[in-house]
C-alpha positions in Angstrom: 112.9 110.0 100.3 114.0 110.3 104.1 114.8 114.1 103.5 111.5 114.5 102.3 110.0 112.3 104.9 111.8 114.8 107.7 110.5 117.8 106.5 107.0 116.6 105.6 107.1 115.5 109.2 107.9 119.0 110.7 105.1 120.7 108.9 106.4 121.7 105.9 104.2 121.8 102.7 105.7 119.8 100.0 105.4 119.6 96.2 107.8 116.6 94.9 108.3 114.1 91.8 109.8 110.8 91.9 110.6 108.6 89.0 107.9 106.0 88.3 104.6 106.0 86.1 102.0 105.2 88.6 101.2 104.1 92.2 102.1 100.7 92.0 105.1 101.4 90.8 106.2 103.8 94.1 104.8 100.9 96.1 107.1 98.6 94.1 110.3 101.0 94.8 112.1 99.8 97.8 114.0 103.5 98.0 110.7 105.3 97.6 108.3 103.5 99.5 109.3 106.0 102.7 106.8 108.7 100.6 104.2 106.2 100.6 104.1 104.9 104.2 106.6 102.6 104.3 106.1 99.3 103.8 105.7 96.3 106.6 105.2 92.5 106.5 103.2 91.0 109.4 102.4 87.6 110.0 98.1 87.2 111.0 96.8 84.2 113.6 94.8 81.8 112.4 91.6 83.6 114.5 92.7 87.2 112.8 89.8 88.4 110.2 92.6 89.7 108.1 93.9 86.2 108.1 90.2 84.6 107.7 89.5 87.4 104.7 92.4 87.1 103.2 93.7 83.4 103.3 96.4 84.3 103.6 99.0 84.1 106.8 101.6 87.0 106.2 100.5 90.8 104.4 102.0 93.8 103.6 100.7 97.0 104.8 101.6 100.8 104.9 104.0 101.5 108.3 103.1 105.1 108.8 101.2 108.2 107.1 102.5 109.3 103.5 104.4 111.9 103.3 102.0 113.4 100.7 97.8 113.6 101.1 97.6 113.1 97.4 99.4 111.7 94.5 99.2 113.0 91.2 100.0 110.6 88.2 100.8 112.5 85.0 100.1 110.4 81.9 100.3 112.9 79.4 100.7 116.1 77.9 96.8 117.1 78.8 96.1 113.8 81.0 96.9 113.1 85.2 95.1 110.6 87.4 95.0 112.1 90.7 94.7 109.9 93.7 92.8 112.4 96.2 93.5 110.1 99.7 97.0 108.6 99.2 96.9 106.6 102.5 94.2 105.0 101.4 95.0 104.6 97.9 97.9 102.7 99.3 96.2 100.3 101.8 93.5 99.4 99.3 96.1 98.3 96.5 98.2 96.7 99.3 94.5 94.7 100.7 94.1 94.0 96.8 90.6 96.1 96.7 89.7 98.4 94.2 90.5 101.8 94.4 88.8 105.4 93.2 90.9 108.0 90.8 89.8 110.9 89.4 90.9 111.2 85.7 91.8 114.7 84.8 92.1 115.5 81.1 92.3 118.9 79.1 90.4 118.7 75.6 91.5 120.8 72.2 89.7 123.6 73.9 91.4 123.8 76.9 87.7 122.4 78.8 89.1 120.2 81.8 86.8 116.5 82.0 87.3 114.8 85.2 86.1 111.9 85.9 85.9 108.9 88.8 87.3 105.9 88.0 87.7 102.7 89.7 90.4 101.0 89.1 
């Protein structure tokens, strides 16, 4: 993950896979998480809206820009769910809001559906 972190820093278009099934799981994966962002804990003041929105006084957030612009999920043979903004893909599951995916399928007649999904 830091090797691809170093090159995707320099400029370098990348195509990569990593083992998990889906988003969460990346976020989940403490060797991974440098694709994603990185992942921080801060502690919020009692006056911070973060704090006043959430309830809550510590949250996790993204430390830096993905490595990747998009993430591509693949769930089948004929079926990916591609998130299109990783970035903020990642900060909306971190913030615990809902998030958009396109959901790319192939049918028997090799007609590609897509289509938006919150989830």
């Amino acid at each position: 993950a830091m090797a691809a972190r170093t090159i995707g820093d320099r400029g370098v278009q990348l195509i990569a896979t990593a083992h998990g099934k889906t988003l969460h799981d990346l976020i989940a994966n403490s060797e991974l998480t440098n694709l994603i962002g990185g992942l921080s804990t801060s502690s919020l003041g009692d006056k911070n809206p973060r704090y006043l929105s959430a309830g809550r006084k510590t949250i996790t957030e993204r430390s830096s820009s993905p490595v990747f612009a998009a993430l591509v999920e693949i769930r089948g043979p004929s079926s990916v769910v591609v998130h299109l903004d990783l970035a903020r893909a990642v900060d909306n599951i971190l913030e615990g809001m809902p998030n958009i995916v396109e959901s790319r399928t192939i049918d028997g007649d090799g007609v590609m559906w897509i289509e938006k999904l919150e989830v």
